[in-house]
C-alpha positions in Angstrom: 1.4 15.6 -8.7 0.4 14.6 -5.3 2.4 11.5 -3.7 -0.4 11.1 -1.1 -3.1 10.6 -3.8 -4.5 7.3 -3.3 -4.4 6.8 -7.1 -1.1 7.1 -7.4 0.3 5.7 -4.2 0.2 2.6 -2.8 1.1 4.9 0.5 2.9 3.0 3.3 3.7 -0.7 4.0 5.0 -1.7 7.6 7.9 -4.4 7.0 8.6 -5.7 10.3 7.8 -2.8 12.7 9.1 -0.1 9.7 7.5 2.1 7.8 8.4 3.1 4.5 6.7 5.2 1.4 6.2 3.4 -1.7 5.8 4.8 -5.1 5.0 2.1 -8.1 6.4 3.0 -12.0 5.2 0.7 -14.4 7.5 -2.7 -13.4 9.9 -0.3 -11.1 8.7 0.4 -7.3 10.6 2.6 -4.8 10.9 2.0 -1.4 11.9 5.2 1.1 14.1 3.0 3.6 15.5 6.6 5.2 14.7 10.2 4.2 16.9 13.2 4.5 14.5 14.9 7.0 14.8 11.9 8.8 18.6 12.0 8.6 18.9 15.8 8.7 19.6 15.9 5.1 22.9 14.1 5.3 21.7 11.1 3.4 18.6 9.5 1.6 18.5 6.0 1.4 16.0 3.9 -1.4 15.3 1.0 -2.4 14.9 0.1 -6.1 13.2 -3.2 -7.4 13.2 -3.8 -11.2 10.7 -6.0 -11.5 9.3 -7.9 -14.7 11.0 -10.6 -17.1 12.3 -8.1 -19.8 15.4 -5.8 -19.2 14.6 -2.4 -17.8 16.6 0.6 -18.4 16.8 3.8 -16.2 18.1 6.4 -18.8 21.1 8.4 -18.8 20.9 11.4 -16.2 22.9 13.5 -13.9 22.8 14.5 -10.6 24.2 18.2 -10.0 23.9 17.8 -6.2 23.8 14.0 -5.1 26.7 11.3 -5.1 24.8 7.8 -5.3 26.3 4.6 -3.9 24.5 2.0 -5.2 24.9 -1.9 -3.6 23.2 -4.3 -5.5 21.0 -6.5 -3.3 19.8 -9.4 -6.0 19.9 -9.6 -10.2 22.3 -8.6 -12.4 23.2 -4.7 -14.0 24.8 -3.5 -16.2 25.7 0.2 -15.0 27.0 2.8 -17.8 28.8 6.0 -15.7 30.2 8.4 -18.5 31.8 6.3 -20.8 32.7 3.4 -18.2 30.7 0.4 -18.4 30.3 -2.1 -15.6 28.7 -5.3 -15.2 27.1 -5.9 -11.2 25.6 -8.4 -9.8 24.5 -9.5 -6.1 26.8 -7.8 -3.6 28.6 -4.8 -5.6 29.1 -1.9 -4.9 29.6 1.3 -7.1 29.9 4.7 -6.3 28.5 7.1 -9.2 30.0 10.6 -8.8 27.6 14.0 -9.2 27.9 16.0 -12.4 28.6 12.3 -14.6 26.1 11.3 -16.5 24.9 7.5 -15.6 22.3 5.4 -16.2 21.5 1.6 -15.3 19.7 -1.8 -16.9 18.3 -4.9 -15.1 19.0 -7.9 -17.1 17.5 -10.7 -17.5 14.2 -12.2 -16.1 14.9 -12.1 -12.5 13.9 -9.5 -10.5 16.8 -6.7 -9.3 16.8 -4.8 -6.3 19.3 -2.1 -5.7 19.9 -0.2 -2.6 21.0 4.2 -3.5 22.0 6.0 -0.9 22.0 9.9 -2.1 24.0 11.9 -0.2 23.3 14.4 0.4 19.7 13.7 1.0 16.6 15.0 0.2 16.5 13.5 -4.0 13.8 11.3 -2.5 11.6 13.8 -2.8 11.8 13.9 -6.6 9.9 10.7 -6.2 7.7 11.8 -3.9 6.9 14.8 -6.7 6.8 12.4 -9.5 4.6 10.4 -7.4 3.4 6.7 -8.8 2.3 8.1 -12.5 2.1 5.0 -14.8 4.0 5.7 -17.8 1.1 3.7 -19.5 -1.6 5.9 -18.1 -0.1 9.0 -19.4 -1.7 10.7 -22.9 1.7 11.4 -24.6 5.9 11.4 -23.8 5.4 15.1 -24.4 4.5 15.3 -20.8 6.8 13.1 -19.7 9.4 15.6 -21.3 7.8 18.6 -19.4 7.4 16.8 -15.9 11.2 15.9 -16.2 12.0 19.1 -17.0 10.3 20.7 -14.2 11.7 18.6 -11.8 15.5 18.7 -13.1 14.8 22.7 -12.3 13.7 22.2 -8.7 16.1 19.1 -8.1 18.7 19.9 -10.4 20.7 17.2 -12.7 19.2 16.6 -16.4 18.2 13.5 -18.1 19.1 12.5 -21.4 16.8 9.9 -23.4 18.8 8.3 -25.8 
């Protein structure tokens, strides 16, 4: 898929003199506040809105090359890393290690934003790849499966849906 498609991007916004790249997923947008290239692949920083009135999960996954810390701007989480479970709200922090499986839920009917920093950078670009595909407009989860699967090969980590 092709991030710069214009039917599956909502391409760049300026917010006050920036910049950023935009990719929409059902009720979850991603914002690219920094990208490795632009950090010479140090770090990647995103920002995550869970938007909607329902709880929204992102599903238990790994990262085999990134450490995440993850600083919760507004709404409140509930983060599951291996079998640790911790409850964040406006102002946390948490640091989720690679190699350990994790995965995170807005709850409740406020919005939730969430600010990742990957380090090193450069997993932005697995957004970028996935692009803005509606989960909705897809034909079946059978190529959900295979799009995930191709991308945990070029990206590494795996995702388990549970």
């Amino acid at each position: 898929m092709n991030a710069n498609n214009p039917n599956n991007s909502s391409g760049s916004r300026n917010d006050q003199g920036k910049t950023y790249q935009i990719f929409n997923m059902d009720l979850l947008d991603f914002k690219i506040v920094l990208s490795g290239e632009q950090t010479g692949g140090k770090y990647s920083l995103l920002e995550i809105q869970l938007l909607g009135e329902e709880d929204l999960e992102v599903p238990m996954h790994s990262h085999s090359k990134e450490k995440l810390i993850v600083y919760v701007m507004e709404g409140k989480f509930l983060f599951k890393q291996g079998k640790e479970i911790i409850h964040a709200e406006k102002e946390k922090i948490l640091i989720l290690e690679k190699d350990i499986p994790h995965s995170y839920r807005k709850i409740g009917k406020e919005k939730g934003t969430l600010l990742i920093m990957f380090i090193p950078g450069g997993f932005e670009n697995f957004f970028t790849d996935l692009g803005l595909t509606n989960r909705k407009q897809q034909k079946s989860s059978n190529e959900d499966q295979v799009l995930l699967h191709l991308l945990e090969k070029k990206y590494g980590g795996k995702f388990v849906f549970e």
